[in-house]
N, C-alpha and C positions, 0 to 999 in steps of 0.2 A: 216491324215493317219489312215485306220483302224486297229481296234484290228487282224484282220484276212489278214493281205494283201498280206501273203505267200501264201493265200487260204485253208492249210490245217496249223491242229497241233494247240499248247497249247497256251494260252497265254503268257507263259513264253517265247514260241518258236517266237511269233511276236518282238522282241526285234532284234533278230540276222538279220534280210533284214532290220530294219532301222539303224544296226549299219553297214551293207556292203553296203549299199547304200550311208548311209549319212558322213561315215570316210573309204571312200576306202583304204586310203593311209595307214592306220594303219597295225602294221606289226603282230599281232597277230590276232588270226583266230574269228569271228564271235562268233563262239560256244565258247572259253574263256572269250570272253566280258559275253558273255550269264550265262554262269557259275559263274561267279563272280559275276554277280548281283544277283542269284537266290540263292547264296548262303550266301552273306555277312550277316552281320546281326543288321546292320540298315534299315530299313523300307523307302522302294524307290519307286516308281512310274516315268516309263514315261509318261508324257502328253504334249497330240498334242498341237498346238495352238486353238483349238476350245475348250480345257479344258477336253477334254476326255481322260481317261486312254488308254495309249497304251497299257501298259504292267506294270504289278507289282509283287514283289518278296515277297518270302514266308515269309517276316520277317513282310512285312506289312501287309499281307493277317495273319499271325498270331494276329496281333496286333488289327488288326480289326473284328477279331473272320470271318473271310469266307477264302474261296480257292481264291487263286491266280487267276484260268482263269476266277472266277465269278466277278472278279475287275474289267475285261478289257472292255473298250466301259462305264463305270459309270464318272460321272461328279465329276472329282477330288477336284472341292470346297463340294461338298455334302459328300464327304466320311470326310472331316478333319473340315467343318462347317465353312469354308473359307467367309460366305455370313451372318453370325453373326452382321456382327460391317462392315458400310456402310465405314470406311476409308479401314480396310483391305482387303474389296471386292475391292475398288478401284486400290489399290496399285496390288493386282493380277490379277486383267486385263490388267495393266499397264506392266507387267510381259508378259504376253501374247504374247501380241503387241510388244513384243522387245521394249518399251521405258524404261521399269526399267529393272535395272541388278538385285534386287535381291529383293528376299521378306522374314522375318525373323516375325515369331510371335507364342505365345504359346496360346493351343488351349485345354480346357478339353472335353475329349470326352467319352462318353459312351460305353462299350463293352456289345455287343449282351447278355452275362450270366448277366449283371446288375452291375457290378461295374464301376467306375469312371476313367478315366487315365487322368495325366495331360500331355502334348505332347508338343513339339518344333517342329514349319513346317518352313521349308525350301524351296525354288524356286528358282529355276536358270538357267540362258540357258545353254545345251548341246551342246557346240561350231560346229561353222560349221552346224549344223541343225534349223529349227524354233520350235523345242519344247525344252521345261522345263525338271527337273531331279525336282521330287516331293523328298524328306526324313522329314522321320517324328520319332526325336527321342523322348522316352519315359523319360520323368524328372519328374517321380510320385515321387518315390525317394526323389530326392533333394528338391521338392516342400515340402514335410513334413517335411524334416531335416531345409529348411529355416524354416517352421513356427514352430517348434522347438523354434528353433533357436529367432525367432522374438518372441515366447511367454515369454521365457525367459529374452528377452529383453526389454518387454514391460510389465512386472510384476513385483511385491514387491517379493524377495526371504522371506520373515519373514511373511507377511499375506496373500501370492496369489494372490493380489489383483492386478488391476493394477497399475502401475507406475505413475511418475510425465510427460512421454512424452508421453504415452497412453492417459493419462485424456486429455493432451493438443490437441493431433491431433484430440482425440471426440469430445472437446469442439471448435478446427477452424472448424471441418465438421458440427456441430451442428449453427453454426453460419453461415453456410455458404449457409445449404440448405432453400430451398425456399418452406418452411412446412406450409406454406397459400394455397399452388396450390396442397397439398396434404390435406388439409382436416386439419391442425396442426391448434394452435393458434398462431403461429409466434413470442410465447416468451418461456424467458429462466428462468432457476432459480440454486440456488446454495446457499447450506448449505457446509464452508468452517469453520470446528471445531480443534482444538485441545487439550490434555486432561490435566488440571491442575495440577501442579505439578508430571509431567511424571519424570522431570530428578533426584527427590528424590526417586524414585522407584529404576530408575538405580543404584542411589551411593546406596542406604541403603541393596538390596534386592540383586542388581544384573542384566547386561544385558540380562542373560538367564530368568528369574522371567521378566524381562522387553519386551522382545520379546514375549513372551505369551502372557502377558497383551494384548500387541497391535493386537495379535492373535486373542483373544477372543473380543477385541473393532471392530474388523474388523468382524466377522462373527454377532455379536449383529447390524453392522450397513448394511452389508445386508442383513439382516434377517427384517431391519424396512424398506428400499426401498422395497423389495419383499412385503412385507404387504399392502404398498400400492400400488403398481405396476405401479410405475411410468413409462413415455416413453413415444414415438410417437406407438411405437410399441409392449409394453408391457413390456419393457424393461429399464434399469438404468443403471449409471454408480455411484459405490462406488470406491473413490482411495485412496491409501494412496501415499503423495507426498511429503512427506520423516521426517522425525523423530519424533513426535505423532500428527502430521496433516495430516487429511483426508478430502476429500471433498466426497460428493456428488450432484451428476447434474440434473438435472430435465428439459428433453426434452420435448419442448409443456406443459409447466406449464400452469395454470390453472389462475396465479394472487397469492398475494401477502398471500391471507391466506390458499394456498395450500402449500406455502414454509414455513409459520409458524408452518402450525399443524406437518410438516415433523421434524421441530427441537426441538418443544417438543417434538416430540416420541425418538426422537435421542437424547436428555437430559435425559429423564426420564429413554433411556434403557441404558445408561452409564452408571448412579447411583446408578444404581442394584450393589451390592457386585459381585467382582468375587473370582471362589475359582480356583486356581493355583496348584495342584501339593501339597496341604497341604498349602498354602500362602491365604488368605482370606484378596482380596482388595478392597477399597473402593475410588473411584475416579469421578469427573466430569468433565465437558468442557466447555469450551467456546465458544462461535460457531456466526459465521455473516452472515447473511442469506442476498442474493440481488435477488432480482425478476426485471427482466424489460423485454422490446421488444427486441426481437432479431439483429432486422434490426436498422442499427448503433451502433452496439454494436461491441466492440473488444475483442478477447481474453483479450489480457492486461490489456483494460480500466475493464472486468469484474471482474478480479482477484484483480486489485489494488481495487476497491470497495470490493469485498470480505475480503481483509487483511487487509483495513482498519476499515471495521466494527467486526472483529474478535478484531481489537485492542480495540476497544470502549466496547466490551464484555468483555478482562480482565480489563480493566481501568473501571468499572463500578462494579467489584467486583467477574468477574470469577461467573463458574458455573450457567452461564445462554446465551441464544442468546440474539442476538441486529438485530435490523432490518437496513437496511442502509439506511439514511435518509441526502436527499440530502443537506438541510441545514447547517447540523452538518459538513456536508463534504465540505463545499464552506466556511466556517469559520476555515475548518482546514488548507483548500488549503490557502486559506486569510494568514494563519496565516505561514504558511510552503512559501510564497512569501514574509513577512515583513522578516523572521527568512533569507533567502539569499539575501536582499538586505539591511540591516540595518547598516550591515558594513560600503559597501559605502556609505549608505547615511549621513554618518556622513562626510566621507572627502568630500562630494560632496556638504556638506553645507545645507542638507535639512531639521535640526533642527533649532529653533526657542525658545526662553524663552519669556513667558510673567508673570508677578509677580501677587501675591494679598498681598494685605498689611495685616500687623499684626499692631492692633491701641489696644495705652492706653484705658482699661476701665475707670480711670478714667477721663483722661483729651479728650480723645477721638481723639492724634494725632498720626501720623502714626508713630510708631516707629521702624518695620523693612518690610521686605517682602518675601515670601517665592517665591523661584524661580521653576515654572511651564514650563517643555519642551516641546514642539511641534512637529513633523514630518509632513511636510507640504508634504508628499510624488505625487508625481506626478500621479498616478494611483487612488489612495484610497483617493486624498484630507485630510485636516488636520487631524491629529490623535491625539489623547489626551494619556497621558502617559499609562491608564489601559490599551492600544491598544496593547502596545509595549514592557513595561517595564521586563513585563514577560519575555517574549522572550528573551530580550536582560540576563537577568539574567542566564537564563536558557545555553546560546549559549557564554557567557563570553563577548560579546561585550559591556556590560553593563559599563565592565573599560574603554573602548573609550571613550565610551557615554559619563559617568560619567568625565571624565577629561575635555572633551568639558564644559560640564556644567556647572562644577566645574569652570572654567578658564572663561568665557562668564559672569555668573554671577557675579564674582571678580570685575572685568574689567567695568559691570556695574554699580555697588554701586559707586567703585570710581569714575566714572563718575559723578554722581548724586551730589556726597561730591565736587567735583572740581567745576560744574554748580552751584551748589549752595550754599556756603560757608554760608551764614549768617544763614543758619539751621541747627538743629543739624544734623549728619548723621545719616542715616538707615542703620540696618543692615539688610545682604539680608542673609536668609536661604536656603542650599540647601541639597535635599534628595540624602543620600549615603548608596548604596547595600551594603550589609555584604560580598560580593563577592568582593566588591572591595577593602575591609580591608585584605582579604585574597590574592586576585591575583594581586595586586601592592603594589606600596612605596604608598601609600597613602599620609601619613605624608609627604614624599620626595615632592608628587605631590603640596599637600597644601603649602609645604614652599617655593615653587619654584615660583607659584603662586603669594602667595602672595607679594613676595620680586618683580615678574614680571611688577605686577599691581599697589603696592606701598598700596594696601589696608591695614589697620590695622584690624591685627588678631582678636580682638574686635568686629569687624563690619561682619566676620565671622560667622555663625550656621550651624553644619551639622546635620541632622536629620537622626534616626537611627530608624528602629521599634521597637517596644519590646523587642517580637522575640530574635532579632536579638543582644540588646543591654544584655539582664537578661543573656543570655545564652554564653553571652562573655569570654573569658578565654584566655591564651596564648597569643599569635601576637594579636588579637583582642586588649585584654583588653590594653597590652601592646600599640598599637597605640591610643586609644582612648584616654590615660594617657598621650601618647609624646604629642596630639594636646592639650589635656584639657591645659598645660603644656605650650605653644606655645602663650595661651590667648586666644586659638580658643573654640567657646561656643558648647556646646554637647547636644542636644534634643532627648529626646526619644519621635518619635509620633505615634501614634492614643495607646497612653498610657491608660490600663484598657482594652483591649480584649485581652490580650497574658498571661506572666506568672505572671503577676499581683505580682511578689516578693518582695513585701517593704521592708522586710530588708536587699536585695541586694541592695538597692538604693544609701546606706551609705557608700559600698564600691565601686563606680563606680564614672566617673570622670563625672558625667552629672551635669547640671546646669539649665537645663529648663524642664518643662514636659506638652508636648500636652495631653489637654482630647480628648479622641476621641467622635466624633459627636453623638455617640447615649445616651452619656449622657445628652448635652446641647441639642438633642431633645426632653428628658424628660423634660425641662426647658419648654416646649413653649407651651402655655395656647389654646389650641382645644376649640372651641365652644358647649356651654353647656355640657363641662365638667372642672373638674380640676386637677391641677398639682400635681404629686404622690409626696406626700414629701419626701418619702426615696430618691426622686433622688439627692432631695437639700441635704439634709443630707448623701449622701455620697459621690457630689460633694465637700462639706465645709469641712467633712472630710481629703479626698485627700488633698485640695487646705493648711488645716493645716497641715499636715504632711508634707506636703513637703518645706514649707515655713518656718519647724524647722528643716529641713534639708539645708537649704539655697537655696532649690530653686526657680524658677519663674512657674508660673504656663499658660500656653495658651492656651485658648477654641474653639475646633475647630467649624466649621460649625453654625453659631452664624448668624440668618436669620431675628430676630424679635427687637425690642425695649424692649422688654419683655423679652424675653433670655438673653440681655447685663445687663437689670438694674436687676435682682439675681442674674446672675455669677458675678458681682460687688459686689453686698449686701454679697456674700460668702466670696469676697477677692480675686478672680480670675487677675490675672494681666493684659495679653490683650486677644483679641481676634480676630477670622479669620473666614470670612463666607461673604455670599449673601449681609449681610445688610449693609457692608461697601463695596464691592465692589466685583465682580469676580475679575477671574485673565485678568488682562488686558495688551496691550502694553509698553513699557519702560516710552516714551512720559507723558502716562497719569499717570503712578508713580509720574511723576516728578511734575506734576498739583497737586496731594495730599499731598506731603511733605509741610507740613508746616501750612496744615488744616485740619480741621475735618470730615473725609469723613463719610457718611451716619447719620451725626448730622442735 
């Protein structure tokens, strides 16, 4: 139907013959339909099926900056840009055609004097007819009050910056786009810092003194992106994502030394004094810089590399970056995988001891043996104790550990004493964490033990480090006196790198003392050179002091024939090393009791 099909009169006036035509039965007159539309004041259009304005009222001929009868006969997807976006052309043809009931989308359009509107278009059939009822309302309005709304939402109220969900949706869109087919490098980058010793600002100065700070750390850190003007597009993201950590992103980086130069300049402009309000501060950061390819890369996975190499910058000594370095990080992961399975692997049975003997220097037989643990873990094959022990210290599983060990090795000496009766017995030594003098009965464990096994307390040695033995006090000292006390023998090893306190020596319950190996490596005769005598002389030393103390003296890591025959000439009582044997299976303990191994 055309705009004109009364033949004379307005555009407005062609509305009234397709509403008496197409709704005869309606009880109010033409001219009232007609009036209401021309005067409502939402923004309407009829159009035909062929997509042409029948008729349109003043509110959208206002909105569109022209006159109403200049509307009618124009192609109602051109006036609202309906032909934009290849699915909502589809969807309004669809309309057309009578197969959709309705078409719903918002459209920014232009007005004729140059400004912007944002618009909600509407489509719908006009029942009982084959045309559409176009309205198009004006949501310029609520469109600013949402982005308001959403800036506010997606900003730091204390530095303006943006937020922790801002950064995240830049950094999935930046990850997401395919900035090879645009001309990009197809990688990422990220300076993820925080500022040392931020929360003594707060308790000493004040949250209000502390909000500024991070005020002025926020405009200093985009004040170094701008400098260099990072982006695909000229452009950066600095955020702060929440209490004195901030990141910044680096779209289409460059490689590895475009994200360094960025964290010294972001180190170098923290360290500058800031002056506050009368307050003159002085502060640095820590910061973990990761650069890689974009493509396979996660949000997640980016950020756990970022916070862990942030960690590596305070554990390194604060006030500087670290680079992320995938090694460091697959020896943490390694380590962060024995640290959740070490528990079970102990009820699961996946420990293991094997011994090295401790042999008379002078007679050259094996007198006791130190118990050596194993984790034969299923993943990482066998693990030697430096692998694990930390951990277990660190995480308290170590008194599991240690009570296993404790109880295995018992169990084994008597063993060895029952198998072989006509020899004297060995005593088996084993090493116990200061943690474990603190978070169990220790004492309770050893006497339970040993009354379990039938071993005599004698045939007992716990090994203590230095450390751990000088700086004894309390329930320490207290249990290391119930076992001294018990008949259970007490060793302090790798004796001479800790607090070195000889005349704590007199008052502690010990009875044995290990050298630690870097002295008996001064023992050992290099080619074409010779042996520093300060070392004999303050091996012989030791080895008298302590033997007017009452006690026994054992050299560790003892690899030579050369080593054994001067820590003898000193007085040295036995010793443990290469040249009598590693640490070996139970079996072949039981082959050396009664000989002279490495003679």
């Amino acid at each position: 139907m055309s705009a004109t099909s009364e033949g004379t009169g307005s555009a407005a006036d062609s509305i009234r013959p397709a509403l008496t035509e197409r709704h005869p039965a309606v009880s109010a007159s033409p001219r009232d339909y007609r009036a209401a539309f021309d005067a409502a004041n939402l923004a309407m259009a009829l159009v035909g099926r062929d997509g042409e304005v029948i008729a349109a009222n003043r509110a959208l001929a206002g909105l569109l900056g022209a006159e109403p009868d200049a509307l009618a006969g124009q192609r109602a997807a051109d006036l609202v840009d309906l032909a934009a976006e290849a699915r909502t052309w589809q969807a309004y043809q669809e309309v057309l055609r009578g197969r959709q009931a309705r078409l719903r989308c918002t459209r920014r359009l232009k007005h004729p004097d140059g400004h912007s509107l944002w618009t909600e278009v509407t489509l719908g059939p006009v029942a009982g007819t084959p045309d559409v009822l176009l309205s198009v309302a004006d949501i310029s309005d609520r469109r600013d009050l949402q982005a308001r709304l959403r800036h506010l939402q997606m900003h730091d109220p204390v530095t303006r910056l943006p937020n922790r969900a801002l950064f995240f949706e830049r950094l999935s869109a930046a990850l997401e786009s395919s900035s090879y087919e645009q001309g990009g490098t197809g990688r990422i980058g990220l300076c993820y810092l925080d500022l040392d010793g931020f929360k003594a600002v707060n308790d000493t100065l004040g949250h209000r003194v502390g909000d500024r700070l991070l005020t002025a750390v926020a405009a200093r850190l985009t004040q170094c992106a701008d400098q260099y003007g990072y982006g695909r597009t000229g452009g950066h993201l600095v955020a702060r994502l929440g209490g004195d950590e901030f990141a910044l992103l680096v779209e289409d980086s460059s490689g590895t030394e475009q994200l360094v130069d960025l964290a010294r300049s972001v180190l170098a402009a923290v360290q500058e004094p800031f002056d506050l309000a009368g307050q003159r501060l002085s502060v640095s950061a820590s910061i973990g810089v990761v650069e890689r390819d974009a493509a396979g890369t996660s949000a997640t996975g980016l950020m756990q590399a970022a916070d862990t190499t942030l960690y590596w910058a305070k554990e390194d000594g604060k006030a500087r970056w670290t680079l992320f370095d995938p090694e460091r990080n697959a020896h943490r992961m390694t380590r962060q995988a024995l640290s959740s399975t070490l528990r079970p692997a102990v009820e699961r049975g996946e420990f293991e001891l094997e011994y090295q003997p401790l042999v008379d220097l002078e007679s050259g037989a094996v007198r006791g043996v130190e118990a050596l643990v194993r984790w034969n873990h299923p993943q990482f094959g066998t693990l030697t104790p430096n692998r694990f022990i930390g951990i277990a210290e660190e995480d308290g599983s170590i008194v599991q550990l240690g009570r296993w060990v404790l109880g295995a090795a018992c169990r084994q000496a008597r063993r060895w004493q029952i198998e072989q009766p006509s020899d004297a017995p060995v005593f088996v030594s084993v090493n116990v964490a200061v943690r474990q003098v603190w978070d169990s009965d220790l004492v309770g464990d050893v006497a339970e033990i040993l009354a379990e096994t039938g071993l005599a307390p004698q045939l007992l040695q716990l090994e203590l480090t230095e450390s751990a033995v000088m700086g004894s006090a309390g329930r320490p000292l207290q249990a290391l006196q119930a076992l001294s006390d018990m008949g259970v023998r007490i060793a302090i090893d790798d004796f001479g790198t800790g607090y070195s306190n000889l005349a704590y020596l007199s008052r502690l319950p010990v009875s044995v003392l290990k050298l630690d190996g870097s002295f008996v490596r001064g023992f050992r005769y290099e080619e074409g050179s010779h042996p520093n005598p300060a070392d004999e002389t303050i091996v012989e030393a030791l080895v008298q002091l302590a033997h007017r103390l009452g006690l026994t003296v054992t050299a560790e890591c003892v690899e030579t024939a050369g080593q054994a025959a001067r820590l003898r000439r000193v007085g040295c009582d036995t010793g443990q090393g290469w040249l009598y044997s590693r640490a070996v299976a139970p079996e072949l303990i039981a082959e050396m009791i009664g000989t002279r191994p490495g003679a």
